[in-house]
C-alpha positions as CSV (number, residue, x, y, z in Angstrom):
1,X,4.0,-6.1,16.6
2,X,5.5,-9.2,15.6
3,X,8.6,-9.3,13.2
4,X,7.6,-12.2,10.8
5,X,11.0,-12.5,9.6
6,X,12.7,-12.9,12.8
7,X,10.2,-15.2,13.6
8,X,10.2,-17.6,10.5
9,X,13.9,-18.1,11.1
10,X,13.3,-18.8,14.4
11,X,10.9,-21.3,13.9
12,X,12.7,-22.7,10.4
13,X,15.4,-23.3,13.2
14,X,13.7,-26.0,15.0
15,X,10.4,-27.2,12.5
16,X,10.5,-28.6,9.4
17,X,8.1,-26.6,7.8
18,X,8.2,-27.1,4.1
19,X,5.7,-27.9,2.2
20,X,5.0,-32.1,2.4
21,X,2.9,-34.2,0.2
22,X,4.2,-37.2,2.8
23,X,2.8,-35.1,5.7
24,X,0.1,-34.3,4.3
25,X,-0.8,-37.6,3.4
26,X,0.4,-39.1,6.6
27,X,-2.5,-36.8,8.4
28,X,-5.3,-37.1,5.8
29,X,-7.3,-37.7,9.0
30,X,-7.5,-34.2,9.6
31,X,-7.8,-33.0,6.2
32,X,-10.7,-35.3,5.8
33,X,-12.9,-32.5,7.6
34,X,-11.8,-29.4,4.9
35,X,-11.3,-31.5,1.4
36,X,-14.0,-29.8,0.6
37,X,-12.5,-26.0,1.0
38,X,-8.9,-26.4,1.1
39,X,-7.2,-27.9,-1.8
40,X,-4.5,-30.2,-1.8
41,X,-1.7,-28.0,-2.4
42,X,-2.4,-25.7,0.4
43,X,-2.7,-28.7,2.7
44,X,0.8,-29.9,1.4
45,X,1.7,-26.0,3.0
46,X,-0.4,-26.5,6.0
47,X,0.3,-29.8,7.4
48,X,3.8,-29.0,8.7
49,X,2.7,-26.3,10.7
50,X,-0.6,-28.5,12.0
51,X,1.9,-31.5,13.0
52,X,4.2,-29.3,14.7
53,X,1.4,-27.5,16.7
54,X,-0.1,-30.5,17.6
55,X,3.5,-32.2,19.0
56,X,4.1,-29.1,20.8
57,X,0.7,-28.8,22.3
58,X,1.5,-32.7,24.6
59,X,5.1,-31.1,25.6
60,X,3.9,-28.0,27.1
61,X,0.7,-29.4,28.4
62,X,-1.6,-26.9,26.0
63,X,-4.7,-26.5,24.9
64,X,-6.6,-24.9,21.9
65,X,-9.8,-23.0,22.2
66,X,-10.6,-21.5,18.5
67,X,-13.6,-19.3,17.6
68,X,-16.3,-20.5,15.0
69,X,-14.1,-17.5,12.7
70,X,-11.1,-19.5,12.6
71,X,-10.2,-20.4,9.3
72,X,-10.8,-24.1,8.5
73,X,-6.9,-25.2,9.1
74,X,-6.7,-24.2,12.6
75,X,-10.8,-24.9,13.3
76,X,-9.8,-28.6,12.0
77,X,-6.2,-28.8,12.6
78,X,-5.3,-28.0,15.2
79,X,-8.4,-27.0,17.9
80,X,-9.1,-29.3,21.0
81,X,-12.4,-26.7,21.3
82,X,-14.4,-24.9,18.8
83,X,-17.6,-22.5,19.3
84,X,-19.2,-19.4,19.8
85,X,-18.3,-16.9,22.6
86,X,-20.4,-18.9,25.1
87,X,-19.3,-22.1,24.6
88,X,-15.9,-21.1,24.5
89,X,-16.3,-19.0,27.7
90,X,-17.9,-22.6,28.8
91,X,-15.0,-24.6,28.2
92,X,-12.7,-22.1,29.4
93,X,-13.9,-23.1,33.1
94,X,-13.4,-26.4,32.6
95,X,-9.5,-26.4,31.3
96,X,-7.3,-29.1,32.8
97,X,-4.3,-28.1,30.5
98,X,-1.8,-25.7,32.2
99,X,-1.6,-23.4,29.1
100,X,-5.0,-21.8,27.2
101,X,-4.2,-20.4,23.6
102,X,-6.8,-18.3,22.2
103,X,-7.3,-18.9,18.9
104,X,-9.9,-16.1,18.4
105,X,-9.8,-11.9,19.3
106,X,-8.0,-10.3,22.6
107,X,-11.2,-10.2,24.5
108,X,-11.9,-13.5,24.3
109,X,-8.1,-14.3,25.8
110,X,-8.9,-11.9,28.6
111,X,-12.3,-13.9,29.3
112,X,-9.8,-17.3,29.7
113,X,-7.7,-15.9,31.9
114,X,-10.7,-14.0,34.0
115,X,-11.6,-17.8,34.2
116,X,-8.7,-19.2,35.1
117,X,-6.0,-17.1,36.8
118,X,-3.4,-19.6,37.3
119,X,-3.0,-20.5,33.9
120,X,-0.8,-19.5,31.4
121,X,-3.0,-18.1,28.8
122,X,-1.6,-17.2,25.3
123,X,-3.1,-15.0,22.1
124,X,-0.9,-15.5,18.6
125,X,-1.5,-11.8,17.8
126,X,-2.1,-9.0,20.5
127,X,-3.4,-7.1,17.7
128,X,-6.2,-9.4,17.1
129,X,-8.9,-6.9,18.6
130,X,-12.3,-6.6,18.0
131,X,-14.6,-3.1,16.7
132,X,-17.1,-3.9,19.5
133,X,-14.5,-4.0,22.1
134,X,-12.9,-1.0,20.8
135,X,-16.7,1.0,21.0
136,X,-17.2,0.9,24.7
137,X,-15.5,1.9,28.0
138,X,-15.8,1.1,31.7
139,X,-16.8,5.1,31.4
140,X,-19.5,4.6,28.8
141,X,-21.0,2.2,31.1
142,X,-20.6,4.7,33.8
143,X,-22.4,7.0,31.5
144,X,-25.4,4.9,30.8
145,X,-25.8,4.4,34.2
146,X,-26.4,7.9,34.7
147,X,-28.8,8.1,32.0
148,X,-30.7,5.3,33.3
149,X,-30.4,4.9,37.2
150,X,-30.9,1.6,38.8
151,X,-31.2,-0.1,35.4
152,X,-28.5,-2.8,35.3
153,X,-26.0,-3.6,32.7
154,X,-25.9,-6.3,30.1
155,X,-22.8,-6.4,28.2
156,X,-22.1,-8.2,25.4
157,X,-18.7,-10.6,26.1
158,X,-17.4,-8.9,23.0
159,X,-15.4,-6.3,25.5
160,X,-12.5,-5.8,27.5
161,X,-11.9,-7.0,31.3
162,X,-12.4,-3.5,32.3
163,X,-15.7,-3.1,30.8
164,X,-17.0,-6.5,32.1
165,X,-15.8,-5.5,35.7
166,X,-18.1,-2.6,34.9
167,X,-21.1,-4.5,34.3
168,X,-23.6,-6.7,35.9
169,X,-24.1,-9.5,34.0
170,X,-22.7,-10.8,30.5
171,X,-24.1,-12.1,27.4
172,X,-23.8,-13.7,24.4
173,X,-25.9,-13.7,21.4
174,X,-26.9,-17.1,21.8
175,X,-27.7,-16.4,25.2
176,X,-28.7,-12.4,25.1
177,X,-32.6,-12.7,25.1
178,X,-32.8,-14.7,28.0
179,X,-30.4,-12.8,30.1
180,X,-32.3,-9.6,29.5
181,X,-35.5,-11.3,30.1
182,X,-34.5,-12.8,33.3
183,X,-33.2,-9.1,35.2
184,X,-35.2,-8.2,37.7
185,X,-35.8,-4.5,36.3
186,X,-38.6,-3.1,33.4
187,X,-35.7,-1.0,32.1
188,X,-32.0,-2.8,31.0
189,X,-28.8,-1.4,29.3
190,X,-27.1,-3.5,27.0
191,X,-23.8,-2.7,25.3
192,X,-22.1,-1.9,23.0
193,X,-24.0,-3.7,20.5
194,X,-26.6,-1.6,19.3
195,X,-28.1,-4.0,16.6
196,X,-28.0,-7.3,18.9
197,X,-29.5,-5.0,21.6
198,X,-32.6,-4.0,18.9
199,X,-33.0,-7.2,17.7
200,X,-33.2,-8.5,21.4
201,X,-35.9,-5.5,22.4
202,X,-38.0,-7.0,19.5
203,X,-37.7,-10.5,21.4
204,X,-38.2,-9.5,25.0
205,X,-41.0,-6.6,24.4
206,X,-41.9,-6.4,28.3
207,X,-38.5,-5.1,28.8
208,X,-37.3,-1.4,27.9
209,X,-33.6,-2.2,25.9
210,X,-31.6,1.1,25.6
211,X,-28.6,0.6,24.1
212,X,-24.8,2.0,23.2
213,X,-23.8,3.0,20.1
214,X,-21.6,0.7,19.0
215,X,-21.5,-2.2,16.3
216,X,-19.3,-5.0,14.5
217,X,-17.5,-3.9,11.6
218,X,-18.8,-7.6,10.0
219,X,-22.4,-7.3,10.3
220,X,-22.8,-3.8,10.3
221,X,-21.8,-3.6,6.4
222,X,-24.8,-6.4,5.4
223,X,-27.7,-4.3,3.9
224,X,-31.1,-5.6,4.4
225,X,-31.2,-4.9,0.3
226,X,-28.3,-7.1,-0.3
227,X,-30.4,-9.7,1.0
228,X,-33.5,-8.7,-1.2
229,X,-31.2,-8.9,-4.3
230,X,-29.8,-12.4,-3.7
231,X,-33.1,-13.6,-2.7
232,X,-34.3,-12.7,-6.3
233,X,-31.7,-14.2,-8.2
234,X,-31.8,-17.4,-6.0
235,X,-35.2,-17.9,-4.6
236,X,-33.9,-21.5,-3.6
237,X,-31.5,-20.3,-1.1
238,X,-32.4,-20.3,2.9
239,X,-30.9,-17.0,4.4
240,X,-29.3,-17.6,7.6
241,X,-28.3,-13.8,9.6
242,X,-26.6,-13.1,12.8
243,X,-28.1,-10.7,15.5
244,X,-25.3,-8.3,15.1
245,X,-26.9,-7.6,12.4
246,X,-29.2,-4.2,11.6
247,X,-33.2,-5.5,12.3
248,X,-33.9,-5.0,9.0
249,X,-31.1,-7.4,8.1
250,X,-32.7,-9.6,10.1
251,X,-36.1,-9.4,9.4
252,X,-35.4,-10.1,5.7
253,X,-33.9,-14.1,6.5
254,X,-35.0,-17.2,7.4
255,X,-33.8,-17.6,10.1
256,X,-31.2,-15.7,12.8
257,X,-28.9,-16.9,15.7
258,X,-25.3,-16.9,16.6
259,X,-22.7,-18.7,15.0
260,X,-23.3,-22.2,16.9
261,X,-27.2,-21.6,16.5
262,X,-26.4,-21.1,12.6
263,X,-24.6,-24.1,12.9
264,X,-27.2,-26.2,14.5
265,X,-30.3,-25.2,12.5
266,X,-28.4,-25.8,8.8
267,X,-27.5,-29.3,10.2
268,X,-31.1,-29.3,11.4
269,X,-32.7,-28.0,8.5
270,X,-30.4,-29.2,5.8
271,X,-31.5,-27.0,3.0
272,X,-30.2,-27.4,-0.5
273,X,-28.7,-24.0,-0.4
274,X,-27.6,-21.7,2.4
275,X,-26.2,-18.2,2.5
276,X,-24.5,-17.2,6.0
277,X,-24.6,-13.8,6.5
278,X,-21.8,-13.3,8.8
279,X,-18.2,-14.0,8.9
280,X,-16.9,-15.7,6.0
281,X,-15.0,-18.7,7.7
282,X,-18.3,-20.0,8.8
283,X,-19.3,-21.6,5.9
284,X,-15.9,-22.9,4.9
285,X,-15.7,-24.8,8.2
286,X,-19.1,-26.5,8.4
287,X,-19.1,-27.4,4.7
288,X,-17.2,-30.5,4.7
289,X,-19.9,-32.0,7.4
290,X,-22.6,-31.0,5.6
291,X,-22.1,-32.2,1.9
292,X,-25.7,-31.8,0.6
293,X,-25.4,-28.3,1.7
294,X,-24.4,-25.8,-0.9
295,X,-23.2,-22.6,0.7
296,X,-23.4,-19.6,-1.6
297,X,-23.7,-15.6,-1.5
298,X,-22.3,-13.1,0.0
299,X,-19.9,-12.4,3.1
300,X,-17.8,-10.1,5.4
301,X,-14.0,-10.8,6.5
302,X,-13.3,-9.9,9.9
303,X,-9.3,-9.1,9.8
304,X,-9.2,-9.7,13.3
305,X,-10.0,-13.0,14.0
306,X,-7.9,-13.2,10.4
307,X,-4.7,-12.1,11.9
308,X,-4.5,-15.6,13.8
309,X,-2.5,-18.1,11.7
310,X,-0.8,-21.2,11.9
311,X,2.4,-19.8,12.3
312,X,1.7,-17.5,14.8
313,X,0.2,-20.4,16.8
314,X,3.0,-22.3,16.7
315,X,5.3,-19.3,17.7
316,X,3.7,-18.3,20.4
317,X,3.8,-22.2,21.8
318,X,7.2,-22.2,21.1
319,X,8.5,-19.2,22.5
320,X,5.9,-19.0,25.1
321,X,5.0,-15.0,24.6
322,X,2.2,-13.3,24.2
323,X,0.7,-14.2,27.7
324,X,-2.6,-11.7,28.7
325,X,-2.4,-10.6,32.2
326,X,-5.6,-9.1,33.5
327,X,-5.1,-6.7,36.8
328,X,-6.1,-8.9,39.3
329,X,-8.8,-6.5,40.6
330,X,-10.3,-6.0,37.3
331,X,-10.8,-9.9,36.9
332,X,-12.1,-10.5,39.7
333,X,-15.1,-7.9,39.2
334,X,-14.8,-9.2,35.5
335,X,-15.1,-13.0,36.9
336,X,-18.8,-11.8,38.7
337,X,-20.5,-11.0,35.5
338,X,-19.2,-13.5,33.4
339,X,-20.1,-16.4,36.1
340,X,-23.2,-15.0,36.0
341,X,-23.7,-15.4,32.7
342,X,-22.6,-18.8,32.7
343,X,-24.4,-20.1,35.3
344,X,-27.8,-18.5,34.6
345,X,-27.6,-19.7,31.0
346,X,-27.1,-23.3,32.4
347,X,-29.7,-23.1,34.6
348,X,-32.5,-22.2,32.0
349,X,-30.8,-24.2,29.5
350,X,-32.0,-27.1,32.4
């Protein structure tokens, strides 16, 4: 665990990091895309931090990859890449920079380094984990392979190295339908998302989905009532859910897709008012682009992703720590499944 007093010293050693209404003004570029979320004050407190991470990130060659949960200071300060699991697992392949930081949970790290072995790949917070990760083992996997012979296994990329060098292919819940549809087999196993795997069965009905038991500690908590009672107050408002969500969740919105499909059908759609029903930095950081948009209702923190801040970004660029090492044996049975993901969604996405 990091000591946050040590640490501020350390880094109120080297960085000016007080508050600055002349920094802040002197980047209004940047604050220009989260005027609409983050008020001036707190920009006064985080443009220090974003100047410093941004300096630092030309010395040591860095690059930032941060998750669509990111809160809207380090999705528009500081990221060089933003996206969902996929995209990010995309761009991780195609890194020039000598060091990755992960601005997002530990399993996403670990897929950046699976990708690129050479590279110095960072996490602010080892703690940042992830309740999906956490559910399933290389011996669950194991397990369902026993209870299902010759069926092979779709894993969501929300797990560890170990589990991924377990498993056949990888998915993504942008990307999840199609790689089930596409095994050559009547009968798949997808884990440890029992709710995406559901809603995916209801999609791909030629297919037999069993599934593991596991599910996000986000979506999970959503009730398919919830989403009755807002819709009665506000009949106006277009309900937007993510898969990880129960069915019945699901079934009760507009419209459902992962958190860059979200993204693209409200800038599609543009509907006068939207609820997201999934992570609450979502909203906050597609807002400012989409102005006639009023996003409203209900929704979930993950403290994971929320244990990445500013100032653990700029510590770990500064002292370098907080590298994830994968056993080399593990990531290379890890790399199989998540190349295969990658390319087979590239080559029905042409």
């Amino acid at each position: 665990m990091l000591d946050q007093t040590a640490l501020r010293a350390e880094l109120a050693n080297h960085y000016d990091l007080l508050p600055s209404p002349e920094v802040a003004e002197a980047h209004a570029d940047i604050y220009a895309g989260m005027k609409r979320v983050v008020s001036p004050p707190d920009w006064a407190i985080f443009a220090p931090y974003v100047a410093a991470i941004n300096r630092l990130k030309k010395e040591r060659n860095a690059v930032i990859l941060a998750h669509n949960y990111m809160t809207p200071e380090i999705y528009h300060g500081i990221a060089d890449v933003v996206g969902d699991s996929l995209q990010l697992a995309i761009e991780a392949t195609r890194v020039e920079a000598d060091v990755i930081v992960q601005c997002g949970v530990h399993f996403m790290a670990e897929t950046s380094k699976i990708l690129n072995p050479a590279k110095t790949v960072l996490i602010p917070d080892a703690e940042a984990g992830c309740s999906l990760a956490e559910s399933i083992t290389a011996e669950g996997i194991a397990e369902m392979r026993a209870r299902y012979p010759g069926a092979p296994v779709v894993s969501y990329v929300n797990t560890t190295a170990e589990v991924k060098a377990a498993s056949d292919i990888c998915c993504t819940s942008s990307n999840a339908a199609q790689i089930v549809a596409a095994q050559d087999s009547d009968t798949v196993i997808m884990t440890p998302d029992k709710y995406l795997a559901q809603n995916v069965a209801r999609q791909v009905p030629n297919k037999n989905v069993v599934w593991w038991d596991g599910s996000c500690i986000v979506h999970e908590r959503f009730t398919a009532q919830d989403l009755r009672d807002f819709r009665d107050l506000n009949p106006d408002t277009r309900i937007i859910a993510h898969p990880e969500c129960p069915p019945d969740v699901v079934d009760e919105a507009d419209f459902s897709g992962s958190t860059s499909g979200i993204i693209s059908y409200v800038e599609r759609e543009r509907p006068s008012k939207a609820m997201l029903v999934t992570e609450c930095s979502m909203a906050s950081n597609i807002s400012d682009n989409l102005p006639d948009v009023e996003f409203v209702g209900p929704c979930n923190m993950c403290p994971y992703m929320k244990k990445i801040t500013l100032e653990k970004v700029l510590w770990s660029l500064h002292s370098m720590q907080g590298a994830v090492e994968v056993d080399p044996v593990v990531a290379e049975k890890a790399h199989i499944s998540v190349q295969r993901m990658i390319d087979l969604s590239q080559r029905l996405a042409g």
